[in-house]
C-alpha positions, -999 to 999 in steps of 0.1 A, spaced: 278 -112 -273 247 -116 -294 213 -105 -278 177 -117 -294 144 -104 -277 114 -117 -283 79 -113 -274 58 -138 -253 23 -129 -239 13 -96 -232 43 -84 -210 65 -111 -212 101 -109 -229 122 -139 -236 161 -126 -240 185 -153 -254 222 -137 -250 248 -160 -267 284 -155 -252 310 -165 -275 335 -191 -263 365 -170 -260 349 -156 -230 341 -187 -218 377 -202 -223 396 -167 -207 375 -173 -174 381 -210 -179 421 -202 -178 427 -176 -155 405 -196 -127 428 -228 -133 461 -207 -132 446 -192 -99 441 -227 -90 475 -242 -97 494 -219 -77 480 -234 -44 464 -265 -51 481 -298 -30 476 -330 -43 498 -362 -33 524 -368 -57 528 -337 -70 546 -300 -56 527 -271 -49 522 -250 -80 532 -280 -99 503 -298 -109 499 -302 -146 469 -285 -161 448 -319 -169 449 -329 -134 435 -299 -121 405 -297 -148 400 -337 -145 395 -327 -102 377 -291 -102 368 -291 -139 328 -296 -135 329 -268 -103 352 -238 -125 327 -250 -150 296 -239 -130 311 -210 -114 323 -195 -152 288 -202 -166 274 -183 -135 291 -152 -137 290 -145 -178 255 -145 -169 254 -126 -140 279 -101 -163 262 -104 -195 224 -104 -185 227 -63 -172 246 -57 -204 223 -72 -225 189 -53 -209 207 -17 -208 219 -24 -243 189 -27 -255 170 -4 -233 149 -36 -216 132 -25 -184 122 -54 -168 98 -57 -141 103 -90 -127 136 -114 -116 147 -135 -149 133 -171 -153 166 -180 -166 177 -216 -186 206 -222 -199 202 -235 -240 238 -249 -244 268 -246 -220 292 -265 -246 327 -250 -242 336 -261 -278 306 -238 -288 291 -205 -278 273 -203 -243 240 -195 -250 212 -187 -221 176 -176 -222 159 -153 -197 125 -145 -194 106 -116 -184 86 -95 -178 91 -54 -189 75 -27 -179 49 -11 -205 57 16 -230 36 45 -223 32 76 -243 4 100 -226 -27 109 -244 -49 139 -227 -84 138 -240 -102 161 -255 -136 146 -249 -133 132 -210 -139 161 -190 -127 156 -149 -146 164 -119 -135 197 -103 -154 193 -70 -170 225 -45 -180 214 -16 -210 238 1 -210 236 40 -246 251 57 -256 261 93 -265 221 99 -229 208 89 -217 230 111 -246 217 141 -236 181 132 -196 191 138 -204 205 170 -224 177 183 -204 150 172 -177 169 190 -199 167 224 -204 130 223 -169 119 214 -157 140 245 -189 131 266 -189 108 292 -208 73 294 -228 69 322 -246 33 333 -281 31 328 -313 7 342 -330 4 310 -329 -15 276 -305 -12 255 -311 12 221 -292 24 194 -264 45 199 -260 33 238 -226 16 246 -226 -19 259 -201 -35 279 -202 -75 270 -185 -106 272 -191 -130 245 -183 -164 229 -191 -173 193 -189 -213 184 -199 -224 153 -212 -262 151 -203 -266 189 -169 -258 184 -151 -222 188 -132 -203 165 -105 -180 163 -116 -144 176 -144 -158 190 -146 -140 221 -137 -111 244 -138 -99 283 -153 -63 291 -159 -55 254 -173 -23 248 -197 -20 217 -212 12 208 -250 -3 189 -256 11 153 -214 14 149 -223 -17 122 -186 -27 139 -199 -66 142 -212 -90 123 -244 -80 107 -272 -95 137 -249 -94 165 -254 -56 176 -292 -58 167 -296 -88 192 -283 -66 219 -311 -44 213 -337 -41 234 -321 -62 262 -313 -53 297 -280 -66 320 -281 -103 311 -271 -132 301 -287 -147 268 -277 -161 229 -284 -148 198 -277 -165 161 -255 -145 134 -239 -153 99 -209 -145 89 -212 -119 56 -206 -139 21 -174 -112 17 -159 -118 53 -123 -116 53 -116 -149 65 -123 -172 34 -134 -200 64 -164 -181 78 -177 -164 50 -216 -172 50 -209 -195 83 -241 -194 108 -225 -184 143 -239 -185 180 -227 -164 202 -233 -163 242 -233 -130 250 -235 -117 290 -245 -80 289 -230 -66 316 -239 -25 315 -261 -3 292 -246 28 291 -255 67 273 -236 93 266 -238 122 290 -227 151 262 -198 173 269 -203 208 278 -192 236 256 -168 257 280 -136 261 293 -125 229 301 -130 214 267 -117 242 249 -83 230 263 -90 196 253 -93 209 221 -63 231 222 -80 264 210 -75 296 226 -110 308 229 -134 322 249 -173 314 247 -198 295 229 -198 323 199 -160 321 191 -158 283 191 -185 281 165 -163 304 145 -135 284 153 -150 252 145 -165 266 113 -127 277 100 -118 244 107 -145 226 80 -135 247 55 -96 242 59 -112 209 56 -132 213 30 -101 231 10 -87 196 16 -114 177 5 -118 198 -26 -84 190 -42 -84 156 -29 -116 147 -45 -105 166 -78 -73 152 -82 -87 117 -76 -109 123 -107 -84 136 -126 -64 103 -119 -93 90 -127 -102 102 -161 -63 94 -173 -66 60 -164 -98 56 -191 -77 76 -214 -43 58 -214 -52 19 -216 -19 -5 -209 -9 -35 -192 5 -41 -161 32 -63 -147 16 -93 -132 46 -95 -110 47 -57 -98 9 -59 -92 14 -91 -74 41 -73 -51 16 -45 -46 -10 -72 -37 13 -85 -10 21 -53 2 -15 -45 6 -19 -78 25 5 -72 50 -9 -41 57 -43 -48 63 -27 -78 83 -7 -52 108 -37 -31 113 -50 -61 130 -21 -70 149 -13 -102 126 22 -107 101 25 -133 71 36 -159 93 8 -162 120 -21 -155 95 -30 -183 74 -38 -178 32 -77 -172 42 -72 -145 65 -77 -115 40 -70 -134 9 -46 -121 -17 -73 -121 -44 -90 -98 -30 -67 -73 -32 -55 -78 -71 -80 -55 -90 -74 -26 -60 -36 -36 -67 -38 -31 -105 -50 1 -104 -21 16 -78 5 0 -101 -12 14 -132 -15 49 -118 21 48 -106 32 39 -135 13 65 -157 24 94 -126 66 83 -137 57 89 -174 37 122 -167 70 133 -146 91 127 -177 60 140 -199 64 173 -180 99 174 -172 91 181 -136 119 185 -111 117 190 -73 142 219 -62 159 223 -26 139 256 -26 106 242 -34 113 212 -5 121 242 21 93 261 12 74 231 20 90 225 52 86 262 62 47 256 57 46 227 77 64 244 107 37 270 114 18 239 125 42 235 151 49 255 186 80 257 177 89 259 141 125 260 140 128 228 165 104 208 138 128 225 111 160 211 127 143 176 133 129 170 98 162 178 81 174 141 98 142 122 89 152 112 51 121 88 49 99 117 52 118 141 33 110 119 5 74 119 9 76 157 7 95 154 -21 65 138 -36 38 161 -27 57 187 -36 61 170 -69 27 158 -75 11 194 -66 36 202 -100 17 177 -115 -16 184 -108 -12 225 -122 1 211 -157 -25 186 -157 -49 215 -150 -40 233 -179 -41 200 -203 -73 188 -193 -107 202 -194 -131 201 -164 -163 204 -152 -179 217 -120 -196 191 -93 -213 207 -65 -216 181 -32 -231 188 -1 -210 187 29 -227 159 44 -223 140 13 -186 131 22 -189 106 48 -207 82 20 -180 89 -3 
């Protein structure tokens, strides 16, 4: 077998394999003798049948099938041989399938991109510190009293941050649309949760019915109402304000913290945002540090692979909506708009793999129980969670990774330089 590779556009490979025809002919050969012994054909005994008879009758099928599988045996052959990693199902054609001459095929491709890692000297990443004040810690505690509050009708007009309860129907030229309307909806004002105009027409209306004119945003994620002037009947049913919760016993409980009075839940509330803000810190710095590698280390990606992350990204954002591939048509969040987010997850996984190997980084059993022992002390009872994890593979595997990239992260730390960024607490919700 002869193997030629050469390069197409960018990623693209194009592998001719040439099989030579003694192959061919042994396949030929032993699939006729298997043949003989239990063909039937009139005029002739079983295992009988002279050899031209049988090829003259299945010749063109043994044919097929023989040219099918020296590709399907030689293609994997030829790619490890010659250490092709291919990142896409072969495009394959066959050049000549001449028995009286070699068998030669073509299959094109498309390979995954070399990558050798370069670590700057001259990008510096982000290493974030996040400062919480006396207001962050106001903000957490009243934010906790309105989400456990209570809403409470009121005879008034409706402002910002009140809850309505509506029922309404959007029709656009007279005619109605998909998702254009809902019973008892509830609609905190200022959530920005609707269509720029919508919630702003309920304000400063009382229980009522009435209409009210909105267009659809240029970026919507429905290709067919993007920048489409809606009108919606709207009947405002209740105004309603939150009545805030009160800090005491009862929602301590809902809170699940063993605590006493006002004084200890600010404490406790306080060692809670800067567990978070712990969080935040790596998350942010490691995000830059992905970040900065990317600028450094410039390749290609896989149109194919970043399609498949494309798609995957689709049917995500379609499940978060209740919707699948087959009841969504092409405009409803369409695949284009997920490309450039697409290219960048493909180009960062591809760069982590080659870091991995960079570093030689291997996850041990200990380093995976460790992890599980950490992750029980968030649990009642640890050793139940222990005994239950150890039978969820699919999420053994994700620790595997954490614990893996957190290897990562502590050689990357000592390869690349940094720089202090100091953010505000408050500054996270905008980020």
């Amino acid at each position: 077998m002869k193997v030629n590779i050469k390069k197409l556009k960018d990623l693209e490979r194009k592998i001719t394999v040439s099989i030579p025809t003694s192959e061919y002919n042994d396949k030929f050969s032993s699939k006729i003798k298997n043949i003989k012994t239990k063909a039937k054909i009139d005029g002739f005994r079983k295992g009988a049948v002279p050899k031209e008879v049988l090829e003259q009758r299945y010749g063109q099928s043994i044919h097929n099938e023989v040219i099918n599988e020296l590709i399907q045996e030689s293609y994997p052959k030829a790619i490890t041989d010659n250490k092709v990693r291919p990142a896409s199902s072969p495009q394959v054609s066959i050049d000549s399938e001449d028995p009286k001459k070699n068998i030669i095929y073509s299959a094109t491709v498309e390979v995954f991109p070399e990558i050798k890692p370069k670590f700057s000297r001259w990008n510096n990443y982000e290493q974030f510190a996040i400062e919480v004040d006396d207001s962050d810690i106001d903000n957490a505690i009243d934010d906790i009293k309105k989400r456990y509050g209570e809403w409470k009708d009121v005879e008034r007009k409706a402002k910002l941050d009140d809850q309505v309860i509506i029922d309404f129907l959007g029709k656009i030229n007279g005619e109605e649309f998909e998702g254009n309307s809902a019973k008892d909806f509830k609609l905190i004002l200022g959530s920005n949760s609707m269509i720029p105009g919508f919630e702003d027409g309920i304000v400063g209306k009382k229980p009522s019915k009435f209409s009210l004119e909105c267009t659809f945003p240029n970026d919507y994620f429905k290709n067919d109402l993007a920048g489409v002037k809606a009108e919606f009947e709207i009947d405002l049913k209740n105004v309603q304000e939150i009545t805030e919760a009160r800090i005491d016993e009862e929602l301590f409980k809902k809170l699940q913290m063993e605590i006493k009075d006002k004084s200890e839940f600010r404490s406790e509330i306080t060692e809670r945002m800067k567990n978070e803000v712990i969080t935040q810190e790596k998350e942010l710095s490691k995000e830059s540090m992905y970040e900065t590698l990317l600028k450094t280390n410039n390749f290609k990606t896989p149109n194919s692979t970043v399609k498949e992350q494309a798609d995957l990204m689709r049917k995500d954002a379609l499940m978060r909506i209740g919707h699948t591939e087959e009841n969504a048509g092409d405009d409803l969040f369409p695949i284009d708009t997920f490309m450039e987010k697409a290219e960048k997850r493909v180009r960062l996984d591809l760069l982590f793999a080659e870091l991995i190997n960079h570093f030689e980084i291997k996850v041990e059993k200990e380093q995976i129980d460790n992890f599980i022992d950490e992750e029980s002390k968030r649990y009642k009872d640890p050793e139940q969670y222990k005994q239950w994890i150890l039978g969820q593979q699919q999420q053994l595997e994700q620790f595997r990774m954490i614990v893996l990239e957190k290897q990562l992260v502590e050689k990357l730390e000592n390869v690349l330089k940094s720089k202090k960024k100091v953010i505000k607490f408050s500054e996270l919700a905008n980020r």
